[in-house]
C-alpha positions as CSV (number, residue, x, y, z in Angstrom):
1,X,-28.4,-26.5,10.5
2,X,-30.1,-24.7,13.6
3,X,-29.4,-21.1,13.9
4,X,-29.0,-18.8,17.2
5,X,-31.0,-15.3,17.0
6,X,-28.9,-11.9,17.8
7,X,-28.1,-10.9,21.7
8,X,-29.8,-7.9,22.9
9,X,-28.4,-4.6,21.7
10,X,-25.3,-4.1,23.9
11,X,-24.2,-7.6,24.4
12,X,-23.3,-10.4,22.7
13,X,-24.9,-13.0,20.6
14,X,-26.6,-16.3,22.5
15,X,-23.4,-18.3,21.3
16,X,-20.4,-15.9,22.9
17,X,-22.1,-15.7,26.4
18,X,-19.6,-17.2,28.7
19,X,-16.7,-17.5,26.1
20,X,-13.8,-15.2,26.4
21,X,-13.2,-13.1,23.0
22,X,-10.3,-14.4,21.3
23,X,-7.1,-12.5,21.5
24,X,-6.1,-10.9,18.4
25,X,-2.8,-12.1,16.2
26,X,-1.0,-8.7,16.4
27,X,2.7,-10.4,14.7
28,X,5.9,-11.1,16.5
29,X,7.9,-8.0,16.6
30,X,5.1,-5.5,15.8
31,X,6.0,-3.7,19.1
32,X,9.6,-3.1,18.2
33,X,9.1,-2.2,14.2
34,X,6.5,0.4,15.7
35,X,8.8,2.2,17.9
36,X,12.1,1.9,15.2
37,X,9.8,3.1,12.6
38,X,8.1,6.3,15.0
39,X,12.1,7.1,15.8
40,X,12.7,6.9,12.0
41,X,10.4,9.2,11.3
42,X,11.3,11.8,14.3
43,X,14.5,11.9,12.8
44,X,13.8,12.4,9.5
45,X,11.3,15.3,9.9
46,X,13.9,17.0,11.9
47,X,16.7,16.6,9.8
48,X,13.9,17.9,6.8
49,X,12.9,20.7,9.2
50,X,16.6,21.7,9.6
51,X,17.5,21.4,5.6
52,X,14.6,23.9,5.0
53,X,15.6,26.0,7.5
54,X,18.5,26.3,6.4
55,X,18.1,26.9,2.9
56,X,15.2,29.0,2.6
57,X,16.2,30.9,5.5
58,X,13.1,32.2,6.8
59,X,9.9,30.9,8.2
60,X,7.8,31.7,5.7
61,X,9.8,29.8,3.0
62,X,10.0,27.1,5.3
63,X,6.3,26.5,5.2
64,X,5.3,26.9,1.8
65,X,8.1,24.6,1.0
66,X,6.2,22.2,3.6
67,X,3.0,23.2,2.6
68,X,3.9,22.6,-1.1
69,X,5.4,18.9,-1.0
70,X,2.5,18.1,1.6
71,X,-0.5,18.7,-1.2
72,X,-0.5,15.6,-3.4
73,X,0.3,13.1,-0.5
74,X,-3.2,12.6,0.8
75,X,-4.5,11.7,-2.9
76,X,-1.2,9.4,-3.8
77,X,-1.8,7.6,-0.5
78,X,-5.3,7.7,-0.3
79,X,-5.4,6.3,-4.1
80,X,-2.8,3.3,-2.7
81,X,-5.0,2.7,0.9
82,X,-8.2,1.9,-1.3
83,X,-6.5,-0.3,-4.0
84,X,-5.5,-2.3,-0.3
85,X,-9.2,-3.0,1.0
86,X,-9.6,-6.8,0.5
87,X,-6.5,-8.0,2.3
88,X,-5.6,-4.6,3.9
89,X,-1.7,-5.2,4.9
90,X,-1.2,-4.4,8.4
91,X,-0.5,-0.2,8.8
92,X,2.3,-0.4,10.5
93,X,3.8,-2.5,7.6
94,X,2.0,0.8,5.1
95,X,3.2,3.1,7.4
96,X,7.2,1.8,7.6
97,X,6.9,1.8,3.4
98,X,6.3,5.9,3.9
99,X,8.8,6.5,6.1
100,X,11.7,4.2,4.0
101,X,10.7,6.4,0.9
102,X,11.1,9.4,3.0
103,X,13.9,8.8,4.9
104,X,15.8,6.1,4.3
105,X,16.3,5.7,0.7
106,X,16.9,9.6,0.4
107,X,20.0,8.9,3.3
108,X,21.1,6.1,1.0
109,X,20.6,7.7,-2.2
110,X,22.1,11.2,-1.0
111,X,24.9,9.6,0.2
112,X,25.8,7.4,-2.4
113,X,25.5,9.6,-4.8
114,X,27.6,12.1,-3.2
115,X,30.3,9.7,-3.1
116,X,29.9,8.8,-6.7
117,X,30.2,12.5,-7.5
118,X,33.5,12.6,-5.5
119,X,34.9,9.7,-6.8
120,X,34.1,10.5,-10.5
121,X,34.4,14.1,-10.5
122,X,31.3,14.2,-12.5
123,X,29.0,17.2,-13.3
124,X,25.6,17.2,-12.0
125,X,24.3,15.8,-15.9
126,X,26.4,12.8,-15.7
127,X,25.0,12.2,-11.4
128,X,21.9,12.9,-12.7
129,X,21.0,10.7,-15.7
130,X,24.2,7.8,-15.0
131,X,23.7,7.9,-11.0
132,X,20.5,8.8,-9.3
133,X,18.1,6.3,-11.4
134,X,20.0,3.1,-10.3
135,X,21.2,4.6,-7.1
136,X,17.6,6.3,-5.8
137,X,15.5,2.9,-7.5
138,X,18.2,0.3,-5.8
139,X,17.4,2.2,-2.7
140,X,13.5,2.5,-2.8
141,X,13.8,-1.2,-3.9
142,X,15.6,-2.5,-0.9
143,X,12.7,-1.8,1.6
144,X,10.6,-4.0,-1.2
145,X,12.9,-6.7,-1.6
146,X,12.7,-7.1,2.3
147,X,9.9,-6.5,3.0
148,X,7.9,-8.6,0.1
149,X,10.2,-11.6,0.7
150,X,9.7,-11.2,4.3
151,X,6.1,-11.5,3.9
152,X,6.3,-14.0,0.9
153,X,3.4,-16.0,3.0
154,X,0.9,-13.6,2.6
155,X,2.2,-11.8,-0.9
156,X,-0.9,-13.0,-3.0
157,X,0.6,-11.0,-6.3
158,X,1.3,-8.0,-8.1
159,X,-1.1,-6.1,-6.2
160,X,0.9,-6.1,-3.0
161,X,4.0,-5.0,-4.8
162,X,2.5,-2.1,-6.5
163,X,1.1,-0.8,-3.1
164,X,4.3,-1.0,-1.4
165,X,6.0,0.4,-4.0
166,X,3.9,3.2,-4.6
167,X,4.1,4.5,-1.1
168,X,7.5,4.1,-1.0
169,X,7.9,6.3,-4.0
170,X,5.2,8.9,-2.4
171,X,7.5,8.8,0.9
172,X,10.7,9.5,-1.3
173,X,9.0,11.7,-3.7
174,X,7.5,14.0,-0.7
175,X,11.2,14.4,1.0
176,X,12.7,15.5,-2.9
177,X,10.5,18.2,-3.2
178,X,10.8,19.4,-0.2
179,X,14.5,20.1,-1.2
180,X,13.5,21.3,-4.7
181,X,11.0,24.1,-3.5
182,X,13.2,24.7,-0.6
183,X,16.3,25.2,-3.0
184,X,13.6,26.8,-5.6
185,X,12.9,29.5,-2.9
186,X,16.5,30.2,-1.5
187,X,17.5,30.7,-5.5
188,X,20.3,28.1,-5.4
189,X,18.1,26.3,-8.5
190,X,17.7,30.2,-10.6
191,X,18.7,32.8,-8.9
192,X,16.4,35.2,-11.1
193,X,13.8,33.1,-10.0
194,X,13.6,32.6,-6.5
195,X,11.1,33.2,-3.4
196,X,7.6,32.2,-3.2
197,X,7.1,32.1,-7.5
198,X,10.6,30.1,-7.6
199,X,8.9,27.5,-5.7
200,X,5.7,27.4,-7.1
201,X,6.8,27.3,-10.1
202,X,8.9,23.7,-9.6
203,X,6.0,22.7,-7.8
204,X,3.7,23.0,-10.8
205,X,6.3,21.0,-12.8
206,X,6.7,18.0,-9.5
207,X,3.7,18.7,-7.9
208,X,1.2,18.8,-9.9
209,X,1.8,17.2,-13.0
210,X,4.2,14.8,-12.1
211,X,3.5,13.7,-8.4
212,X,3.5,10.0,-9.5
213,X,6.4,10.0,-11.6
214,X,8.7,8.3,-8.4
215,X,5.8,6.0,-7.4
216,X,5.1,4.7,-11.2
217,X,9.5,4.3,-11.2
218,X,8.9,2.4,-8.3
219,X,6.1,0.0,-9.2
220,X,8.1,-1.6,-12.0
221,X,10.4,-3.1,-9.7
222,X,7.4,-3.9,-6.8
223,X,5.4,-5.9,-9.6
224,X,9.0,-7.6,-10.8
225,X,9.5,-8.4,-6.8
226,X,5.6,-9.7,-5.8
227,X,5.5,-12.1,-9.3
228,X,8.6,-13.4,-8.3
229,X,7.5,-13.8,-4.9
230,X,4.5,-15.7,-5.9
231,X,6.6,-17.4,-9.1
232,X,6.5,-21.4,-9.2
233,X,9.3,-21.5,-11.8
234,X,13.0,-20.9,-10.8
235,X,13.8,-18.6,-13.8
236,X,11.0,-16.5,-13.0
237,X,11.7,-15.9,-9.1
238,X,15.0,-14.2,-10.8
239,X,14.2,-13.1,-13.7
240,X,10.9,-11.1,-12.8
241,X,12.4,-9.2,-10.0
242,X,16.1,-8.0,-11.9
243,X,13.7,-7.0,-14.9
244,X,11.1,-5.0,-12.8
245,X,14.4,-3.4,-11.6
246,X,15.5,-2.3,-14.9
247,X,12.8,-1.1,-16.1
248,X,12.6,1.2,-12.7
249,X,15.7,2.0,-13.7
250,X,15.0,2.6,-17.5
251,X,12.1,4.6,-16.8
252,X,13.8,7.3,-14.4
253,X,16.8,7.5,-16.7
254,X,14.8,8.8,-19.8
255,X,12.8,11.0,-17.4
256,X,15.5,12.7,-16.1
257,X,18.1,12.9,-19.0
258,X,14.9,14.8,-21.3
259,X,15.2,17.3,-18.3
260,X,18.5,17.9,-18.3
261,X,18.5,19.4,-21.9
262,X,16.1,21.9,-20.6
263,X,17.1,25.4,-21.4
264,X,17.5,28.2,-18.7
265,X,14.0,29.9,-20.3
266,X,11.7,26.6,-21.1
267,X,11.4,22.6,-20.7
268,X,13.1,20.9,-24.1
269,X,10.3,19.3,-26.2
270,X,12.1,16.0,-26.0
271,X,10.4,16.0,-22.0
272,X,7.3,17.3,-22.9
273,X,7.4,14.6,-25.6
274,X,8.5,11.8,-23.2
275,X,5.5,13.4,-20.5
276,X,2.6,13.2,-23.2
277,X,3.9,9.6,-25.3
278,X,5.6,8.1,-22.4
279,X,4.6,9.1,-18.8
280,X,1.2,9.5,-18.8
281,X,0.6,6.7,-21.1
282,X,2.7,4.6,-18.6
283,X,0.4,5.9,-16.5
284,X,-2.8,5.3,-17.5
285,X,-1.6,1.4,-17.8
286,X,-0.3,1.8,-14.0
287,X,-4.1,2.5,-13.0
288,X,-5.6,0.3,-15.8
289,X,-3.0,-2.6,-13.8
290,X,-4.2,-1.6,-10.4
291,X,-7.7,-1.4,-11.2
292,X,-7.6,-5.0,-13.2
293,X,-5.4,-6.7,-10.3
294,X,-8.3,-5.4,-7.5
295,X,-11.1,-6.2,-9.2
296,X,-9.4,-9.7,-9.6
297,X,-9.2,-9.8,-5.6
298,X,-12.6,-9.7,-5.5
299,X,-13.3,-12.3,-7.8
300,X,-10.5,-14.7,-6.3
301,X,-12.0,-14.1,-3.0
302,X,-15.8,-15.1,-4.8
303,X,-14.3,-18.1,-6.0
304,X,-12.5,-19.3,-2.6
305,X,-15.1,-18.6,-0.4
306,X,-17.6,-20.7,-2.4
307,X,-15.4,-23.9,-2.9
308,X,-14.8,-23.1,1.1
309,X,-18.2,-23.3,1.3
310,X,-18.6,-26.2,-0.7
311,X,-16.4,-28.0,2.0
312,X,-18.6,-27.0,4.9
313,X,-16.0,-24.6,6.2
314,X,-18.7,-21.5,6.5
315,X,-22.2,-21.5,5.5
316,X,-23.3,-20.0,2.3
317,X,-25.3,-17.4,3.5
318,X,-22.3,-15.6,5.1
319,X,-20.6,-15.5,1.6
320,X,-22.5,-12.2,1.0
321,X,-21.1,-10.5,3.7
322,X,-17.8,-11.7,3.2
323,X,-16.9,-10.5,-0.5
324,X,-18.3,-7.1,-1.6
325,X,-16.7,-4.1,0.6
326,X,-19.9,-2.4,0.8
327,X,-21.5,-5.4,2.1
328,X,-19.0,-5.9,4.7
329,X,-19.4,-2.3,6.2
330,X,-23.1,-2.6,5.7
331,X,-22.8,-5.7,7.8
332,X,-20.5,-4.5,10.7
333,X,-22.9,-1.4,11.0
334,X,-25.8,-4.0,11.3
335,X,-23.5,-5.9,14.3
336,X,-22.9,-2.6,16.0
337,X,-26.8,-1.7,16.2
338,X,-27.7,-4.5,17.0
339,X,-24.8,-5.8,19.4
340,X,-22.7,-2.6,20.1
341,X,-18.9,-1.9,18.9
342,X,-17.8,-4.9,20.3
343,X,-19.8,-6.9,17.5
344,X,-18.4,-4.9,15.1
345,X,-15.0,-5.7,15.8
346,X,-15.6,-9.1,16.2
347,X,-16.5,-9.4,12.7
348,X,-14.3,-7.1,11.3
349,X,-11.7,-10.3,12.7
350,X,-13.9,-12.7,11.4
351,X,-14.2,-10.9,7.9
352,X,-10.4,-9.9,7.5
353,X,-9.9,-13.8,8.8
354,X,-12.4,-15.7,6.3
355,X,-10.7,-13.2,3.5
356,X,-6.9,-14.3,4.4
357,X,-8.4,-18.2,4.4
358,X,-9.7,-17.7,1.3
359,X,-6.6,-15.9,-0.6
360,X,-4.5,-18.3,1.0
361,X,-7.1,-21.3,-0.2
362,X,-6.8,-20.4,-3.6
363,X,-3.0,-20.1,-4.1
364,X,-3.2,-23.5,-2.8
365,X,-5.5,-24.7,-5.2
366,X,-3.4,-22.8,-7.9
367,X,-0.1,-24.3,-6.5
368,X,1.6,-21.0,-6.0
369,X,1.2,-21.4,-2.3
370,X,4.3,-21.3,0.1
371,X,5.3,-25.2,1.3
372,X,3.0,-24.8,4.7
373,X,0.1,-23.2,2.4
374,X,-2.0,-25.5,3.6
375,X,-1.4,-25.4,7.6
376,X,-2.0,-21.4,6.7
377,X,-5.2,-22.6,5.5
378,X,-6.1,-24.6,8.8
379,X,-4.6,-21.7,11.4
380,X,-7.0,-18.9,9.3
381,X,-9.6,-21.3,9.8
382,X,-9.2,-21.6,13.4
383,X,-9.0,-17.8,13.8
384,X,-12.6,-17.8,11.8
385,X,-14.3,-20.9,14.6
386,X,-12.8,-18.9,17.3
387,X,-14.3,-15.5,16.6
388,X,-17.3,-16.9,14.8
389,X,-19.6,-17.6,18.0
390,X,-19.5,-13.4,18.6
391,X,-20.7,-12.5,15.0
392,X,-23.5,-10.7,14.3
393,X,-24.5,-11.2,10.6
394,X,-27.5,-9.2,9.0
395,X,-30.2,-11.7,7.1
396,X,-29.9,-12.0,3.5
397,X,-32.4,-9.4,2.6
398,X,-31.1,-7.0,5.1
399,X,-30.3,-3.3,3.7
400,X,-28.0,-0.3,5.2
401,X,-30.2,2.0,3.6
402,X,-32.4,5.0,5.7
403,X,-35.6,3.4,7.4
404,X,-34.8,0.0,6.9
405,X,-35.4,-1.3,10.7
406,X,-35.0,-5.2,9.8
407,X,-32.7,-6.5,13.0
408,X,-32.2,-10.1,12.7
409,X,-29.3,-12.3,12.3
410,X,-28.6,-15.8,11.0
411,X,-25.7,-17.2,12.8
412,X,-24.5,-20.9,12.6
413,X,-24.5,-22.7,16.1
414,X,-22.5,-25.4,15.1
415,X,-19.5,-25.4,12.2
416,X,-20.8,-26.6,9.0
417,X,-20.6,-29.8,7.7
418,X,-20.3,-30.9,3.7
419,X,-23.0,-32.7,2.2
């Protein structure tokens, strides 16, 4: 094995000079989802703008009812962006699963759910416990049903499903109580209780301790969806997905038929009872599930990259760099000081590259892998060769820590070949 030294600072390494940088796979149709998705969203905060408006009738109510639904989104999205940090899915993909909660499904479920209501001549109750759970999870779920089998190629388990689904709940949760607080504040919910403590009060109840309650819904059926995605058994491929469902459905039926026997003065103990034994237990096993699925990621993507390894597609030593997400930033901080930005993003392709290779590597060794598994394996690989002469890759014993001025690189000059 010889190995090539670092460029100067501001270029690239020995290997790259001369060699055009690769182009970067961007997806067929990415330009075209990207501008439907921006003029979804347009529309949707306008129409949201105008409801408010219109309800709350002044400014002011206007934009604590904005204000209000707006405070738990960075935390609920933030918590879903790091659970996606070894395979990140593409943001556009992130961003369309917002704007389907927020818009979409609430056109859907609005609509259909008026029409139920006309058709049946039911009381709000009856919409609200025998209507909106199937109708406002069947909507939410459609975006995950296209969009997981759409992607079944690089669906790699429940972890995907339970990030999609979660930000399509936070998208349709955000747009609901922005028409609670709005109708909180224009008194159409109590008309003794209305104004700025009208809706601050609904958003203790939504806001703050129940934000997740439409996300958690939602996951049920995104895990049913992602195992049947990845499912090598027929039964299962149906089975998981119609289950997940009902249990998304199960789960927002009990929550809102406890509410519904609330009194005019104070929430029925039956929903604090199905909050404290139910939800937040349900909870708790959400994040435990999350957690367990990540930290599986990271030991999948161990795994891979050393039997890869094994077979002389990459050289150990780059393993390091590869796995751990503090060692990958450490390591494109290392390319930028010592190569510029350009370095950096050169292995940010490499890493995000060697990662999907290896995710894909395993599912193929596990057998759950789509039929052209393996010609997935050989394309990331060629993405990995193609960027790999403009890496920059710290030594071993480098560290990102203060005064540490170590600046060299081992980078392979040739591809690696098995023993």
């Amino acid at each position: 094995m010889t190995w090539s030294p670092p460029g100067a600072p501001g270029g690239w390494p020995v290997l790259a000079q001369g060699l055009p940088p690769p182009k970067f796979d961007r997806g067929r149709g990415r330009n075209l989802l990207i501008i439907a998705v921006a003029a979804v969203a347009v529309l949707g905060v306008a129409l949201v703008i105008g409801v408010v408006a219109f309800v709350t009738e002044s400014a002011e109510g206007s934009a604590l009812t904005l204000v209000l639904a707006a405070v738990p989104m960075p935390i609920l999205v933030g918590a879903y962006l790091w659970l996606d940090r070894y395979e990140p899915e593409p943001m556009r993909f992130l961003v369309s699963a917002l704007v389907w909660g927020a818009v979409v499904s609430v056109l859907i479920a609005g609509f259909l759910e008026f029409a139920a209501g006309a058709w049946l001549d039911a009381s709000t109750e009856v919409l609200a416990v025998g209507v909106a759970p199937g109708v406002e999870e069947g909507a939410k779920g459609l975006f995950l049903l296209l969009i997981l089998v759409r992607r079944r190629a690089v669906v790699g388990g429940i972890l995907d499903g339970i990030i999609y689904a979660g930000l399509v709940g936070v998208g349709f949760a955000f747009t609901e109580n922005v028409l609670y607080y709005a109708g909180a504040y224009g008194g159409s919910l109590d008309p003794a209780l209305q104004g700025a403590p009208g809706a601050t009060g609904v958003f203790i109840v939504r806001g703050l301790f129940s934000p997740f309650a439409h996300p958690l819904f939602t996951s049920a059926t995104g895990i049913g969806i992602a195992l049947g995605v990845v499912a090598t058994r027929r039964w299962v491929r149906w089975a998981a997905p119609v289950f997940g469902f009902a249990v998304a459905v199960g789960l927002h039926t009990a929550w809102n038929g406890t509410a519904m026997l609330a009194d005019d003065d104070e929430l029925p103990k039956e929903f604090l009872l199905t909050y404290l034994l139910a939800m937040l237990p349900l909870l708790g096993a959400g994040i435990a599930l999350a957690g367990w699925a990540r930290a599986r990621e990271g030991r999948v993507l161990s795994r891979s990259l050393a039997d890869a390894a094994r077979r002389g597609w990459l050289h150990p030593a780059e393993i390091h760099w590869l796995v751990r997400l503090g060692d990958r930033g450490a390591a494109r901080r290392f390319a930028e000081q010592v190569a510029g930005s350009q370095a950096a993003i050169a292995l940010r392709a490499y890493q995000e590259a060697a990662t999907q290779m290896a995710f894909m590597h395993d599912r193929v060794l596990r057998g759950t892998a789509p039929p052209d598994g393996v010609h997935q394996v050989l394309a990331h690989l060629r993405r990995m060769r193609s960027w790999r002469p403009f890496v920059v890759l710290p030594p071993i014993t480098w560290s990102s820590s203060a005064g540490d001025e170590q600046t060299g690189c081992a980078t392979p000059a040739e591809p690696v070949t098995s023993d």
